[in-house]
Structures are given as structure tokens and as C-alpha cells.
PyMOL Python script that loads the backbone (N, CA, C, O; Angstrom):
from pymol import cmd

cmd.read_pdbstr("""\
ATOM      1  N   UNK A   1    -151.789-116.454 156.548  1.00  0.00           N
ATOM      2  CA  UNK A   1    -151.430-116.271 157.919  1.00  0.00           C
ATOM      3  C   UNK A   1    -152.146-115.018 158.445  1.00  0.00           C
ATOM      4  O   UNK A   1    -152.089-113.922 157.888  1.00  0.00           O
ATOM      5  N   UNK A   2    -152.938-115.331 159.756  1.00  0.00           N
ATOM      6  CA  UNK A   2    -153.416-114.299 160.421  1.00  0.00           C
ATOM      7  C   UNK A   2    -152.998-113.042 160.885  1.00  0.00           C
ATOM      8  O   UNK A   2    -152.920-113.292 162.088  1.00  0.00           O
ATOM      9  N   UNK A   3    -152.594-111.573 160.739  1.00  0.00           N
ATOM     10  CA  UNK A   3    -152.239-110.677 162.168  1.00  0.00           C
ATOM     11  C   UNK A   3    -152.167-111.004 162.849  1.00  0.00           C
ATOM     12  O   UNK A   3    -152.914-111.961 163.054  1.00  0.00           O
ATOM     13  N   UNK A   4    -151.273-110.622 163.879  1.00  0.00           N
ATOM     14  CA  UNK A   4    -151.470-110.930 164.882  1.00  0.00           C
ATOM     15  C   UNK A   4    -152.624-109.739 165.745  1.00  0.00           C
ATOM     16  O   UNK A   4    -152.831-108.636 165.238  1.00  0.00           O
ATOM     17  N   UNK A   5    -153.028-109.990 166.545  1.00  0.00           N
ATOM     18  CA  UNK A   5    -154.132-108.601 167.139  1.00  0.00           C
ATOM     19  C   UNK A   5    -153.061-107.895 168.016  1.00  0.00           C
ATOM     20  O   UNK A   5    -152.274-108.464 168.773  1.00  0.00           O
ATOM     21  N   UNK A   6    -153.170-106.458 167.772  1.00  0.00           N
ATOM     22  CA  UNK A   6    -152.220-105.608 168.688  1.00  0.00           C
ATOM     23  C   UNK A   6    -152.546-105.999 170.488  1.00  0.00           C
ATOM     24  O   UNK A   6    -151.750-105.668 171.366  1.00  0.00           O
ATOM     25  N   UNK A   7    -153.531-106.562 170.700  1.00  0.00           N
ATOM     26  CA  UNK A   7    -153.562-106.532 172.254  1.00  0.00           C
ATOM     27  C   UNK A   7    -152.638-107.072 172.624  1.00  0.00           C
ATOM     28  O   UNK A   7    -151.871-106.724 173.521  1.00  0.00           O
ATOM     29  N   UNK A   8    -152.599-108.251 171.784  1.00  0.00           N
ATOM     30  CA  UNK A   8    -151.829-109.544 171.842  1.00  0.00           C
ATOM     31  C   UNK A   8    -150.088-109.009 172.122  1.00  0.00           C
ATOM     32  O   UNK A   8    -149.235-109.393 172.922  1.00  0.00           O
ATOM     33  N   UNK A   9    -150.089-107.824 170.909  1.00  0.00           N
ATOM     34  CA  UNK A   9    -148.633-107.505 170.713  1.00  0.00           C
ATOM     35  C   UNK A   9    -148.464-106.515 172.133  1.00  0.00           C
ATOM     36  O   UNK A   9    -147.498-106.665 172.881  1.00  0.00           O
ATOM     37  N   UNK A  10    -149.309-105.709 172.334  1.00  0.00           N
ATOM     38  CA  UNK A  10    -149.146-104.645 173.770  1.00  0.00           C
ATOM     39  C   UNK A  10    -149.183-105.850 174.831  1.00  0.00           C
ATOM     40  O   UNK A  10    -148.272-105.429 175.545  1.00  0.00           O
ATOM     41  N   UNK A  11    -149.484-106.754 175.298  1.00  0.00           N
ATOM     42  CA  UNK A  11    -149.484-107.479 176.202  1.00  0.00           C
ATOM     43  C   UNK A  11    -148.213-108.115 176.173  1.00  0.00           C
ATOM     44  O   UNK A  11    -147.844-108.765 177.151  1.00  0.00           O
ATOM     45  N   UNK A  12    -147.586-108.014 175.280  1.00  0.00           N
ATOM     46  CA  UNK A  12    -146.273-109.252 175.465  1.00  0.00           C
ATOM     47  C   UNK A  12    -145.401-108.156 175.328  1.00  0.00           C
ATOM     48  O   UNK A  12    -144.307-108.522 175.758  1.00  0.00           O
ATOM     49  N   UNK A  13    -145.344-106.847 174.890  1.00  0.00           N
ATOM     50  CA  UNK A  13    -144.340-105.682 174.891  1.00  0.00           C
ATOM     51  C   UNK A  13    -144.281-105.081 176.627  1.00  0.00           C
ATOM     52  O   UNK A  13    -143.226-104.556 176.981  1.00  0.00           O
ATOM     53  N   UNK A  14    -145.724-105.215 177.900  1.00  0.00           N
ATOM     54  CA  UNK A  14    -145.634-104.698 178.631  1.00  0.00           C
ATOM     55  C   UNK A  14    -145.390-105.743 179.499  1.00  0.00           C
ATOM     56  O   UNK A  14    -144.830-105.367 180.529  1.00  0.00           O
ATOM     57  N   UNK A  15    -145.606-106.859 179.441  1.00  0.00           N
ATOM     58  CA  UNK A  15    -144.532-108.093 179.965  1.00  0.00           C
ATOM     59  C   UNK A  15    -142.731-108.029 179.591  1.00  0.00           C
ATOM     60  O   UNK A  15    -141.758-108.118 180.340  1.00  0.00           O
ATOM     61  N   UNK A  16    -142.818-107.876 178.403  1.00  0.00           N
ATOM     62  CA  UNK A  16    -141.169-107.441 178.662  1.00  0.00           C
ATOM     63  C   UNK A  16    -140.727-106.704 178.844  1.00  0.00           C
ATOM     64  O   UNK A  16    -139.520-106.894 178.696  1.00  0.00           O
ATOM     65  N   UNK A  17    -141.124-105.061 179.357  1.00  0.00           N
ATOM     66  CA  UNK A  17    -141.006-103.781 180.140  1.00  0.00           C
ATOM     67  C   UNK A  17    -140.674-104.445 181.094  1.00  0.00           C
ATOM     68  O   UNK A  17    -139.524-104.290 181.505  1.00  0.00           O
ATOM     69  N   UNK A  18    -141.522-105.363 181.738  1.00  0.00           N
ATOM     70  CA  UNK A  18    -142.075-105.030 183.286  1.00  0.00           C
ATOM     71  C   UNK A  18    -140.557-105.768 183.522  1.00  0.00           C
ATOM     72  O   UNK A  18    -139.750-105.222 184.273  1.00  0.00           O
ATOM     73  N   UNK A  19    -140.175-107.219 182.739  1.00  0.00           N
ATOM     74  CA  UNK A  19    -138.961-108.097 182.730  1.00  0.00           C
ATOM     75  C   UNK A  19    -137.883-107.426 183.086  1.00  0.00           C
ATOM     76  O   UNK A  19    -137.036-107.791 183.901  1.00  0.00           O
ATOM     77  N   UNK A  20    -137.911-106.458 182.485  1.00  0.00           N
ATOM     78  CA  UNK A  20    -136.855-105.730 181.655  1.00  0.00           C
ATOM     79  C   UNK A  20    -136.885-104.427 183.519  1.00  0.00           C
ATOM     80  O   UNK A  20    -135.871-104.631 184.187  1.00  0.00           O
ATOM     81  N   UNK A  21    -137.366-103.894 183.837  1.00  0.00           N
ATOM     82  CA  UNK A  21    -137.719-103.552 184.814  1.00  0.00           C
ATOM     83  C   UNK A  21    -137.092-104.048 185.960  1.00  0.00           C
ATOM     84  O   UNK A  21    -136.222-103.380 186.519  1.00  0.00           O
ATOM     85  N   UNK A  22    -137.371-104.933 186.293  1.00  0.00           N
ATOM     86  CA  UNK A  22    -137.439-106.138 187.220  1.00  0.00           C
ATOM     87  C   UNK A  22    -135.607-106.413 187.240  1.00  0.00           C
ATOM     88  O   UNK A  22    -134.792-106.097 188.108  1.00  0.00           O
ATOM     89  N   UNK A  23    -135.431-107.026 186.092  1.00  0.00           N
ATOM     90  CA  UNK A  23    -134.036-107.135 186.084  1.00  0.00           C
ATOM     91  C   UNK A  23    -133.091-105.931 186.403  1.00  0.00           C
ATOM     92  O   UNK A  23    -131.990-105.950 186.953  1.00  0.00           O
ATOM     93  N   UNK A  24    -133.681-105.072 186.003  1.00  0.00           N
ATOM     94  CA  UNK A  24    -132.462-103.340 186.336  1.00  0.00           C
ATOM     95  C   UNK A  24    -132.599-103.159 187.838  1.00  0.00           C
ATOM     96  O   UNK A  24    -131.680-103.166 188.656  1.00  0.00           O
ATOM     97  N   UNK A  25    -133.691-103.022 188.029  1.00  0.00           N
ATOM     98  CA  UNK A  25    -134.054-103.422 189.703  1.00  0.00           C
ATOM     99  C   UNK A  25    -133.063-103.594 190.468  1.00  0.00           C
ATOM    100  O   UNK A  25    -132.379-102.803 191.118  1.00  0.00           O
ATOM    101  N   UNK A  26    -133.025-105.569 190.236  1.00  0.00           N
ATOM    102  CA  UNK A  26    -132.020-106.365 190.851  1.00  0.00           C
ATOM    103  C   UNK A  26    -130.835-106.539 190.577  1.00  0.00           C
ATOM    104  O   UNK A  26    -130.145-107.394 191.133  1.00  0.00           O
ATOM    105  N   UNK A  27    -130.221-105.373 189.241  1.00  0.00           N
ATOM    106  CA  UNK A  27    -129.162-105.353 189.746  1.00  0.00           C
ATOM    107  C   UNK A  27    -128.520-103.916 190.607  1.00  0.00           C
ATOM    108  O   UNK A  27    -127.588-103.894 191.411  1.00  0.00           O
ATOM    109  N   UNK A  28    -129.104-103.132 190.275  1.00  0.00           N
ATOM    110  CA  UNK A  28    -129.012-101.649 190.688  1.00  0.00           C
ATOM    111  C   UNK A  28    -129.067-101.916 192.628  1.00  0.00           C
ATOM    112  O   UNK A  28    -128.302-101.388 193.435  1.00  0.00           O
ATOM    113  N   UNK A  29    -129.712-102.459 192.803  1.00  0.00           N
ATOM    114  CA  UNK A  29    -129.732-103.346 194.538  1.00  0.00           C
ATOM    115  C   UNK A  29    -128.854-103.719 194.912  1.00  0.00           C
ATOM    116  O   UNK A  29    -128.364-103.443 196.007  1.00  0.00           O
ATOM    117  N   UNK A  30    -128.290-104.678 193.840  1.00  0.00           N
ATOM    118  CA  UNK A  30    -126.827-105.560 194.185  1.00  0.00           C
ATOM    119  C   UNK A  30    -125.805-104.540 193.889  1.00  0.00           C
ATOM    120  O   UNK A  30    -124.755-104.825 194.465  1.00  0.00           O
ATOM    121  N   UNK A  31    -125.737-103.529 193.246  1.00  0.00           N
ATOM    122  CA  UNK A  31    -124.794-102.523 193.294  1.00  0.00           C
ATOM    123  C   UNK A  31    -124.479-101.496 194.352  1.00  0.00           C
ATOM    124  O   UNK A  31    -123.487-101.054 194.933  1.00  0.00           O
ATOM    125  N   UNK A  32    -125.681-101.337 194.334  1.00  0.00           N
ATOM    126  CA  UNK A  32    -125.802-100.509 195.805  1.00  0.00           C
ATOM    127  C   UNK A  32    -125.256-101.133 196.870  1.00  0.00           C
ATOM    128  O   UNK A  32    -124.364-100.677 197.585  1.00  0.00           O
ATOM    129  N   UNK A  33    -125.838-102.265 196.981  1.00  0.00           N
ATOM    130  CA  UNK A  33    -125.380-103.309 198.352  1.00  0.00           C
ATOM    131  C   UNK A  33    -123.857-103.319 198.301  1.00  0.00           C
ATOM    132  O   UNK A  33    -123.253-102.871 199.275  1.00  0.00           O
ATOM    133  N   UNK A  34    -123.149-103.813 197.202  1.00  0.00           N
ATOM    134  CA  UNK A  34    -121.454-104.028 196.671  1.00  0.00           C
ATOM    135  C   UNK A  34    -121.084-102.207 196.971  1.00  0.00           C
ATOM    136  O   UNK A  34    -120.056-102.174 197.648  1.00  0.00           O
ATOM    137  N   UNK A  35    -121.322-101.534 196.837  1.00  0.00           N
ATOM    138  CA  UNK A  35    -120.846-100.202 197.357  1.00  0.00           C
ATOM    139  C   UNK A  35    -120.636 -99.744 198.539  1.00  0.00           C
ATOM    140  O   UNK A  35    -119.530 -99.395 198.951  1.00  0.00           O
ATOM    141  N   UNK A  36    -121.913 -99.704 199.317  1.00  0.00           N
ATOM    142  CA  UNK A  36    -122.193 -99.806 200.608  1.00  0.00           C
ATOM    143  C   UNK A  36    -121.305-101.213 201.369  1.00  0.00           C
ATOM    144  O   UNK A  36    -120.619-101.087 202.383  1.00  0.00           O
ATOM    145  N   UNK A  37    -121.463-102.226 200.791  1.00  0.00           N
ATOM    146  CA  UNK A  37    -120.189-102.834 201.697  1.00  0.00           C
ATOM    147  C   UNK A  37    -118.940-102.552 201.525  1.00  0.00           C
ATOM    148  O   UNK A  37    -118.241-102.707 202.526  1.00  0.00           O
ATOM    149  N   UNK A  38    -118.191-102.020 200.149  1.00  0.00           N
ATOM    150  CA  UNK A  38    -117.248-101.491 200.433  1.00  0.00           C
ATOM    151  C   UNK A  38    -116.917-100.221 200.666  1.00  0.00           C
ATOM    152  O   UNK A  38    -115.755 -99.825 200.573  1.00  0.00           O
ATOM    153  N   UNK A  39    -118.144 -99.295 201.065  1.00  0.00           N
ATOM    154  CA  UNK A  39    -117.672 -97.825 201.311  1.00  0.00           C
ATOM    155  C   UNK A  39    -117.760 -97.645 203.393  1.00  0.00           C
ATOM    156  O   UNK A  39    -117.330 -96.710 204.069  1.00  0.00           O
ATOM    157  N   UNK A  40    -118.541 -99.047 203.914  1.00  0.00           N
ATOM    158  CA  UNK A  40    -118.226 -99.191 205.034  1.00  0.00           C
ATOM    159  C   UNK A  40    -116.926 -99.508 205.373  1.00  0.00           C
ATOM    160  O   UNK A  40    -116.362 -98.765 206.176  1.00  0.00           O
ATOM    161  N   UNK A  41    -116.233-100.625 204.848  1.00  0.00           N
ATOM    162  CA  UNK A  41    -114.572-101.116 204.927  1.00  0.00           C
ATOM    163  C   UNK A  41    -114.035-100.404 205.186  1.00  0.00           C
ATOM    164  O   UNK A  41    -113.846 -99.539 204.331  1.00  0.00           O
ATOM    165  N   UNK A  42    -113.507-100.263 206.300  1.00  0.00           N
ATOM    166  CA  UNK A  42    -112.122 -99.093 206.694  1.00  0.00           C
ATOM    167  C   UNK A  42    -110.790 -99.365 205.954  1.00  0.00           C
ATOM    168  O   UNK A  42    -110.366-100.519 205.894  1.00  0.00           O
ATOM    169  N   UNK A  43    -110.361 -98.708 205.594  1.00  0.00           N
ATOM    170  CA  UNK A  43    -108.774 -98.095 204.158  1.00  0.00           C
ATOM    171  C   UNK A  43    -108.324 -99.577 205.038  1.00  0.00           C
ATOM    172  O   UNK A  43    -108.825-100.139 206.012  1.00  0.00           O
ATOM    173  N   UNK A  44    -107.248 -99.848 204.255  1.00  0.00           N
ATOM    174  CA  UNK A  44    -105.427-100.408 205.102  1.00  0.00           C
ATOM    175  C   UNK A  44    -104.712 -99.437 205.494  1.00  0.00           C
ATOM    176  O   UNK A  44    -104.165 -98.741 204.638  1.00  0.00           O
ATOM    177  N   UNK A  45    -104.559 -99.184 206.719  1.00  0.00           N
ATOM    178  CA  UNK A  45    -103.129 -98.301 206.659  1.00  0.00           C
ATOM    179  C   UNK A  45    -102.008 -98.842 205.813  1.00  0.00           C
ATOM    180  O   UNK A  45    -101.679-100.017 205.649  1.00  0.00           O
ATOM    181  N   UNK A  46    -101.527 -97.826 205.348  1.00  0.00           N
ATOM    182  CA  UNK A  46    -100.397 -97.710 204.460  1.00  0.00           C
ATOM    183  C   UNK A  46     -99.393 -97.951 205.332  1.00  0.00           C
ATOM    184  O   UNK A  46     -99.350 -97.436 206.449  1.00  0.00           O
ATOM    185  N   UNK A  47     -98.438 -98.829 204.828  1.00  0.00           N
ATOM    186  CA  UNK A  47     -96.850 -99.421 205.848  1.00  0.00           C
ATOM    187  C   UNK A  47     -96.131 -98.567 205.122  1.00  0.00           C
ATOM    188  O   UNK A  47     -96.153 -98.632 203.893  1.00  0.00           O
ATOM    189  N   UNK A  48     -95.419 -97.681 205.763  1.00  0.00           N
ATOM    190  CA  UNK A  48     -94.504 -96.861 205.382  1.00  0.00           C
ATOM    191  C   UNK A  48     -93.220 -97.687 205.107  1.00  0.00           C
ATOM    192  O   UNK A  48     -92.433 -97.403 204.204  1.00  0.00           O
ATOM    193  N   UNK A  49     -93.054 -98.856 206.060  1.00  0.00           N
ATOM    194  CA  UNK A  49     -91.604 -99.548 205.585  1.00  0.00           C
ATOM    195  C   UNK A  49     -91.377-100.113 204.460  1.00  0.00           C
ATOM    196  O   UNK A  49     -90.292-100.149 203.880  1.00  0.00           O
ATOM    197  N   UNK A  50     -92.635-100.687 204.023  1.00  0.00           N
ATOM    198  CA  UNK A  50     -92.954-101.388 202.976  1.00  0.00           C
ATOM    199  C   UNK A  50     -92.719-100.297 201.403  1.00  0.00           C
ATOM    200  O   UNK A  50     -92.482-100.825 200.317  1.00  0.00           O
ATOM    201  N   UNK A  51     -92.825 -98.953 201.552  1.00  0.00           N
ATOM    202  CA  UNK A  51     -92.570 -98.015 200.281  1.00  0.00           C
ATOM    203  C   UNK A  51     -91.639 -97.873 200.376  1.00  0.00           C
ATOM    204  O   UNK A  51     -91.232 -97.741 201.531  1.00  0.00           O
ATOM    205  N   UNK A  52     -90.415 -97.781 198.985  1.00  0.00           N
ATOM    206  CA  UNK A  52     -89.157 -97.374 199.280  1.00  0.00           C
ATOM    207  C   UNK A  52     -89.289 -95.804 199.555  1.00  0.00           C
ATOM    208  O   UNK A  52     -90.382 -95.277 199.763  1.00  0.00           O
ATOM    209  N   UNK A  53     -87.723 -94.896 199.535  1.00  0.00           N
ATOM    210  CA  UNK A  53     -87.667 -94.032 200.575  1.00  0.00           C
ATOM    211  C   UNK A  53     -87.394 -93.563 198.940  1.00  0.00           C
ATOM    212  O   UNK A  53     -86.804 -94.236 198.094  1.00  0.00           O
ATOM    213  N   UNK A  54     -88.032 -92.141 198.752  1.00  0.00           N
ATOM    214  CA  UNK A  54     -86.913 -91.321 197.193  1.00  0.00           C
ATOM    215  C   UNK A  54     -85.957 -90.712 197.946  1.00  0.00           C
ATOM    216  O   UNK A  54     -85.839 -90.448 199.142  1.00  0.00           O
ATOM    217  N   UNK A  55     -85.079 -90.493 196.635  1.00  0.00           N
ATOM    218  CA  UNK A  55     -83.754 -89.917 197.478  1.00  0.00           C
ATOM    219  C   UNK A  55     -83.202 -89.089 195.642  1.00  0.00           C
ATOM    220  O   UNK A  55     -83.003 -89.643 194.561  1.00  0.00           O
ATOM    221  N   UNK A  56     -83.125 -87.652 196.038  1.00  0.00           N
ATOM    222  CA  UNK A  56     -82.769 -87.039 194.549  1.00  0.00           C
ATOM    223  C   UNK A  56     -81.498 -87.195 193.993  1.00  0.00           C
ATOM    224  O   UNK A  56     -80.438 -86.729 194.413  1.00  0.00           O
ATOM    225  N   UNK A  57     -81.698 -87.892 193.010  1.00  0.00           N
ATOM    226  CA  UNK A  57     -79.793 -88.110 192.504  1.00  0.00           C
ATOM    227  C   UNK A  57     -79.412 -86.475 191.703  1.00  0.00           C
ATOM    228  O   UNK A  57     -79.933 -85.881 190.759  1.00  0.00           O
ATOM    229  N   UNK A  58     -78.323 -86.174 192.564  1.00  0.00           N
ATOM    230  CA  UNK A  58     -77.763 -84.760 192.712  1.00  0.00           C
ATOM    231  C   UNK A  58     -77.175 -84.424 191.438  1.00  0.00           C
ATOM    232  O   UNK A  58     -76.867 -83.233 191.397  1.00  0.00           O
ATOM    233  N   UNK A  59     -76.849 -85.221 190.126  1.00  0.00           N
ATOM    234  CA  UNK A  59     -76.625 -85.120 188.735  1.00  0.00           C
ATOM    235  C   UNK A  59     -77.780 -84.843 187.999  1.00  0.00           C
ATOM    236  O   UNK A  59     -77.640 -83.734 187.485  1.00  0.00           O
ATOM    237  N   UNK A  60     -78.569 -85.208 187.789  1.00  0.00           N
ATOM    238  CA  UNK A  60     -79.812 -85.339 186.983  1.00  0.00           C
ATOM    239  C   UNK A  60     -81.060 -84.712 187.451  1.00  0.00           C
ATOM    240  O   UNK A  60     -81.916 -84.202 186.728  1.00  0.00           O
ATOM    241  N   UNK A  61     -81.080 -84.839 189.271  1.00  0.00           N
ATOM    242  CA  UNK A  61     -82.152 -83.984 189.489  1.00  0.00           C
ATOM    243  C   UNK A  61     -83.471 -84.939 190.006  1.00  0.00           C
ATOM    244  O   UNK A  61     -84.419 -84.462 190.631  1.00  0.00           O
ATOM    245  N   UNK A  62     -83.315 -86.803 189.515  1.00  0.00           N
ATOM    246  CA  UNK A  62     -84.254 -87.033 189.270  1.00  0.00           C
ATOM    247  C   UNK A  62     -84.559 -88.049 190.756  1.00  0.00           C
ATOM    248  O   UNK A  62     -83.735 -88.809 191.265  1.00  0.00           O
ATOM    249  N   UNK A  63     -85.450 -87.889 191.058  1.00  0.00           N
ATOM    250  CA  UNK A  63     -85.989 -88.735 192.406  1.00  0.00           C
ATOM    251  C   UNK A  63     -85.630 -90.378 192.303  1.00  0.00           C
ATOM    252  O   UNK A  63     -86.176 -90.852 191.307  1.00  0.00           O
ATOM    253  N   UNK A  64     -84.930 -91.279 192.996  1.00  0.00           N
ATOM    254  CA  UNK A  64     -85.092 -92.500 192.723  1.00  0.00           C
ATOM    255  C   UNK A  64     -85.559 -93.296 194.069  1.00  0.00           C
ATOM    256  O   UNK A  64     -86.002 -92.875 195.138  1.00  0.00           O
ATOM    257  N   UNK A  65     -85.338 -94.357 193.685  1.00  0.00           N
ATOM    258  CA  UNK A  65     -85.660 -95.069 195.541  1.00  0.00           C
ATOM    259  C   UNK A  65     -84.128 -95.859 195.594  1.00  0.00           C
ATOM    260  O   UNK A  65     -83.795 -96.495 196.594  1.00  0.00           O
TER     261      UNK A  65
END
""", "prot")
cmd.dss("prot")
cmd.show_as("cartoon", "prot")
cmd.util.cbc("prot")
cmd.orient("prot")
């Protein structure tokens, strides 16, 4: 069985850089993009009715709702 010739091997190592490249790329884009759409989204206001109310139980000290 022949060697293979290193060109051969540098040519198919800087094809899968470039792959390899390419793919981090597109996702690092799509991350960015998924950030940026949710760092535009304005909050929910918080419903205050919706949280119960604490109230300190006067034995123990300890906050409950």
C-alpha cells in the first residue's frame, strides 16, 4: 500500500478547517440573532395580585404567605 502524499493529507485537513469554520460561523449568527431577539422583548410586568402577600408569623419569626 502506497503513502498517502502529504498534499493530499494538507488539502483534506484545510477543507475540514474551513468546514469546521463555516459551521461555528453559522451557529455563533444564530446565537447572536436568538439573543438579540430576546434582549429586544420587553420584561412581563410582574402582577402583583398574582404573588402571595408574606406576612411574619409572630412565634417563630418566619415570613409565610
Amino acid at each position: 500500500m502506497a503513502p498517502v502524499p502529504p498534499v493530499l493529507v494538507w488539502t483534506l485537513g484545510a477543507l475540514g478547517a474551513a468546514l469546521v469554520v463555516k459551521l461555528l460561523a453559522k451557529e455563533w449568527r444564530r446565537g447572536s440573532a436568538d439573543r438579540d431577539r430576546v434582549k429586544g422583548a420587553p420584561a412581563g410586568e410582574v402582577k402583583r395580585e398574582a404573588a402571595p402577600t408574606l406576612r411574619r408569623d409572630p412565634e417563630t419569626g418566619i415570613y409565610r404567605p
